[in-house]
C-alpha positions in Angstrom: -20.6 60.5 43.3 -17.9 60.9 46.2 -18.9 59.2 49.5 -18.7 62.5 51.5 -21.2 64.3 49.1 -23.3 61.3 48.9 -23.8 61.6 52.8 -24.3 65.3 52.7 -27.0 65.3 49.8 -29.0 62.2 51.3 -28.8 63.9 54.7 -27.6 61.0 56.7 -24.7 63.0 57.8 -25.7 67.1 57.7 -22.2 68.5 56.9 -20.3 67.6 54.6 -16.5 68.2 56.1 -18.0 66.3 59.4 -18.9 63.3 56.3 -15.0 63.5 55.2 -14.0 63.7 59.2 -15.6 60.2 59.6 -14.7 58.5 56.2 -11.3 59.5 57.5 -11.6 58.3 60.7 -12.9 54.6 59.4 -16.6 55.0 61.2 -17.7 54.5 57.5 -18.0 51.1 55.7 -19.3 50.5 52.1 -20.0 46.9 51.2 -18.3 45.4 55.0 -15.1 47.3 54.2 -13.8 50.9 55.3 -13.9 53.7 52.5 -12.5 56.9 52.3 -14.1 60.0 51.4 -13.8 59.4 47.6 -15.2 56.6 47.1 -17.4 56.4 43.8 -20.9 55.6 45.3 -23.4 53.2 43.4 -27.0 51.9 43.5 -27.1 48.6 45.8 -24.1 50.0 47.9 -24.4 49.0 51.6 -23.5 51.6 53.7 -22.8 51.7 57.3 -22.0 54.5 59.5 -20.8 54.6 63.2 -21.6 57.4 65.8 -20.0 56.2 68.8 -22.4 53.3 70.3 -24.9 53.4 67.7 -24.7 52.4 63.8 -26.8 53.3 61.0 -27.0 50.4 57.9 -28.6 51.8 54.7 -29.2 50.9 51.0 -28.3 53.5 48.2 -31.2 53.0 45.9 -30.6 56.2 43.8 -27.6 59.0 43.4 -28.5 62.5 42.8 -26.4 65.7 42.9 -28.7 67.7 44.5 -32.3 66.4 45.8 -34.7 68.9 47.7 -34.7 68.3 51.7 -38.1 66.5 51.9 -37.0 63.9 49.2 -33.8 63.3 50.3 -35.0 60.0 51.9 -36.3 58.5 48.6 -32.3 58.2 47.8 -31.4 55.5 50.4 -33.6 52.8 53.1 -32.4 52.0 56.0 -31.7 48.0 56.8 
């Protein structure tokens, strides 16, 4: 699955074109190196993403295409 759509469906980022807008923009990093939006996505990925001061780390433990809201934590944990 693409980055952006990863970030959308697991909720960490709400929108997807605002998920493309910072792939673009380098605030996100897969693994300790800056991906763009279509990156293929895969369990174990490390993910960290960059809103101005504050950074959020978190695991991919499964990838789903679409996941109701209330279990759209069970795809990633944060570190």
């Amino acid at each position: 699955m693409r980055l952006d759509k990863y970030l959308k469906v697991s909720r960490l980022i709400k929108r997807r074109t605002v998920a493309n807008e910072a792939c673009d923009a380098g605030r996100v990093s897969v693994n300790g190196r800056v991906q763009r939006a279509s990156y293929d996505v895969k369990v174990g990925d490390i993910l960290e993403i960059r809103f101005g001061e504050k950074a959020v780390k978190a695991e991919v433990i499964s990838v789903a295409e679409s996941i109701r809201k209330n279990d759209a934590g069970e795809l990633f944990k944060y570190i």
